[in-house]
N, C-alpha and C positions, 0 to 999 in steps of 0.2 A: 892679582896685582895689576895685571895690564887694562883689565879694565875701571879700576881704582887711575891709573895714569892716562887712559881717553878721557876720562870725565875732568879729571882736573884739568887738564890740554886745553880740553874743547870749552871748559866754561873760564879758564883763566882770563880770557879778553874781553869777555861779555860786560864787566861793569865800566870798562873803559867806554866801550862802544855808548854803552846807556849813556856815558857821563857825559862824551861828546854829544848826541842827541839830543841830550835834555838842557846843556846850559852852552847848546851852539856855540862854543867858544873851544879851541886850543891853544890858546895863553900858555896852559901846564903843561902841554905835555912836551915829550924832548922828540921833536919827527928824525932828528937821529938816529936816535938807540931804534926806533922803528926802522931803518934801513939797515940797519946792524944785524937785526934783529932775521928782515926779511931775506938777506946773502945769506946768512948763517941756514937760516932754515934750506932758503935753497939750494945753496951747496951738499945738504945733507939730503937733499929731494935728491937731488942726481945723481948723489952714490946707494943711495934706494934703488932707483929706477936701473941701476947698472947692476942690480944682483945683490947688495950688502945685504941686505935684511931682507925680511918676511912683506908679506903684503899688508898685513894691520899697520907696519909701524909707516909704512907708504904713506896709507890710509890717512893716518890720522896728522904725519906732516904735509900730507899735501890742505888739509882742512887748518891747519897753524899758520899755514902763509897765506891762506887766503884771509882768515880773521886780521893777520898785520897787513895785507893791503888795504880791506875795508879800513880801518883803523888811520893808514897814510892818508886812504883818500879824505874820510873826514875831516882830520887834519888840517890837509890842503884846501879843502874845500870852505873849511869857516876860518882858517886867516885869509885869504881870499876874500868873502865877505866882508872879514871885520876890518881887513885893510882902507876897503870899499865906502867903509861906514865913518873912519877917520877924514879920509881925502873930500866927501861929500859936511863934515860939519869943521872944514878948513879952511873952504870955500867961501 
């Protein structure tokens, strides 16, 4: 079972990431629930790290917050852009 729940963990963000990659835009998605998302995990990193659990389940929140960082950053990074590409055809 635990390894049934890394696999779903670890691949749950991955068509996100694709989608932002492939149609450079985050229009859709809510970069809230991403910061929500990234405290929650963290909070739960540091009562890991202080002894609650095992070392897998460390493990594989510490690889969950890094997938929702990746995820902010791209985010940030193509409204950024697309910000960029409005103000340039307003001119």
């Amino acid at each position: 079972m635990v390894v049934v729940q890394i696999v779903m963990s670890l691949t749950s963000y991955i068509p996100q990431i694709i989608k932002l990659l492939q149609r450079k835009s985050s229009d859709d998605i809510s970069l809230s629930s991403w910061y929500v998302s990234l405290v929650d995990f963290g909070t739960y990193q540091v009562l890991l790290i202080a002894g609650e659990e095992g070392f897998i389940l460390n493990c594989l929140n510490a690889l969950q917050i890094i997938q929702i960082m990746i995820v902010i950053l791209l985010v940030q990074r193509y409204r950024t852009k697309g910000n960029k590409k409005e103000l340039k055809t307003e001119e």
